[in-house]
C-alpha positions in Angstrom: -7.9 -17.6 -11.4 -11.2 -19.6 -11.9 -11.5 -17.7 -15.3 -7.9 -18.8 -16.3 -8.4 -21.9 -18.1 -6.7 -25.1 -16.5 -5.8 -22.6 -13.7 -7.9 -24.9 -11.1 -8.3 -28.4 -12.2 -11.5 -30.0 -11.7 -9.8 -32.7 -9.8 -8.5 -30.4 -7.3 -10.4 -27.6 -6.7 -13.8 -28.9 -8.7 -17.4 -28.8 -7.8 -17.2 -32.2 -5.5 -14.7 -30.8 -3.5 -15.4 -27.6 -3.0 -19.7 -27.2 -3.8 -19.8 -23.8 -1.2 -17.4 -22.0 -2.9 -18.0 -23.0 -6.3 -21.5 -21.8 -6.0 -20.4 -18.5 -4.2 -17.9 -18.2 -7.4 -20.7 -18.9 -9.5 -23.0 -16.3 -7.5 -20.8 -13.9 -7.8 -19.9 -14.2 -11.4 -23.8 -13.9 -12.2 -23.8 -10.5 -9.8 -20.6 -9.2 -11.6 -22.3 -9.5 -14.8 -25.6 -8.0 -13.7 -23.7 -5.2 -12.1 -21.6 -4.5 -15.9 -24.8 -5.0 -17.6 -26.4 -2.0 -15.3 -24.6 0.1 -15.2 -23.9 3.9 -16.7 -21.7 4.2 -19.6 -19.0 5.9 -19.2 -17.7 8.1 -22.0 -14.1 9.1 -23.1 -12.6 12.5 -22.9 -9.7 13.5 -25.0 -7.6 17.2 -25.2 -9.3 20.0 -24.2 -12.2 18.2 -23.2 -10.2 16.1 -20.6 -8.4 19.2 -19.7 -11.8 21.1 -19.1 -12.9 18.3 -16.6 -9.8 18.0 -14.9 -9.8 21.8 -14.5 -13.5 22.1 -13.3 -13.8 19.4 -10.9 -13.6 19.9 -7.1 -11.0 18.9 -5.2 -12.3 15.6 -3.3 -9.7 15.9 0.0 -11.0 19.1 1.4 -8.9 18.0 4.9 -5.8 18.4 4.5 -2.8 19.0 6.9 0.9 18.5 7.4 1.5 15.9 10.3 4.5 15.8 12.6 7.0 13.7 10.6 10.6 13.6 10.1 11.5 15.8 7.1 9.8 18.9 9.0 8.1 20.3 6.2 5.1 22.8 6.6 2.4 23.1 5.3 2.6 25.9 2.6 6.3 25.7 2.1 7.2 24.6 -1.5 8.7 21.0 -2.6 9.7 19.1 -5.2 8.7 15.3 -5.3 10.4 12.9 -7.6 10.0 8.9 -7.7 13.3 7.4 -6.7 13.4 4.3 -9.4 11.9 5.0 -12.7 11.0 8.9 -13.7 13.6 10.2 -11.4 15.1 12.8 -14.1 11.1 14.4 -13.5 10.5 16.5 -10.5 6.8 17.6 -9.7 7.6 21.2 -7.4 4.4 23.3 -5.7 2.9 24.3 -2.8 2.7 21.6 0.4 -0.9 21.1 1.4 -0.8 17.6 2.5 1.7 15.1 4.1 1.0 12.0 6.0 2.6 9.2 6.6 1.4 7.6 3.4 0.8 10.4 0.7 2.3 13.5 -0.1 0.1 16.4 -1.7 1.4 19.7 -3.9 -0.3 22.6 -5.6 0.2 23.6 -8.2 -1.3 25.7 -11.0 -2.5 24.3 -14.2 -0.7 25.9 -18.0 -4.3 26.4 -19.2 -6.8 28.6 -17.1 -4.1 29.1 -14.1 -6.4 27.0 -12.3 -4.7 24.9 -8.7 -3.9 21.3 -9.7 -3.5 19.1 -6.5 -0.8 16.3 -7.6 -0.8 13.2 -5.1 2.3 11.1 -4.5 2.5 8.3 -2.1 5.6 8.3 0.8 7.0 5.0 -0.3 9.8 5.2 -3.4 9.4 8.9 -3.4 11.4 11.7 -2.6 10.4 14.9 -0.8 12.5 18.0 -0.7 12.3 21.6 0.4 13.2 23.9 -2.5 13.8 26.7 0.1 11.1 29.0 -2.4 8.7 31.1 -0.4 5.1 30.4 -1.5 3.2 32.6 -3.1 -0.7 33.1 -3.7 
């Protein structure tokens, strides 16, 4: 909000009423724009470029597990998640590898390469049902 002009009012939240944290602000606005200023540049990625990436990059959650919950899935057994507001009509289906009480994870394989595609949704306005297919692979 302190970049939002007339967000904060001098006469409220100025400099002689508040000299700590405006000079904390101001610190940290001067370390924000060192840290932009260093560093790396990242690049865009577009088609197969982005696909290639995507494809070739290794999976960052290497612990995964199903944990006791309620819907008594297991781990393996295939799914279908869907968001329950917006999207609904689109149902992501694939292999269980992960479910917590705050995600849900599904393999899957990618159309190009046939390479495993992890796809992460989180518990919370999402729906998570058996689709009573054996796994394969």
């Amino acid at each position: 909000m302190v970049n939002l002009p007339n967000a904060m009012p001098d006469e409220f939240f100025g400099t002689g009423r508040y000299p700590a944290t405006r000079a904390w602000l101001s610190r940290y606005d001067e370390a924000i724009g060192k840290a932009k200023y260093s560093a790396p540049q990242i690049g865009e990625l577009e088609g197969p470029a982005a696909v290639e990436k995507v494809l070739s990059s290794p999976f960052q959650d290497e612990d995964l597990g199903v944990s006791s919950d309620p819907l008594a899935l297991k781990k393996g057994e295939v799914v279908s998640t869907w968001p329950i507001h917006t999207g609904y009509n689109h149902k992501d289906s694939g292999k269980l590898v992960k479910l917590t009480s705050n995600e849900v994870v599904i393999a899957t394989m990618s159309q190009q390469g046939g390479k495993e595609v992890r796809i992460h949704h989180p518990r919370w306005n999402y729906t998570i049902a058996s689709t009573g297919e054996k796994a394969t692979g």
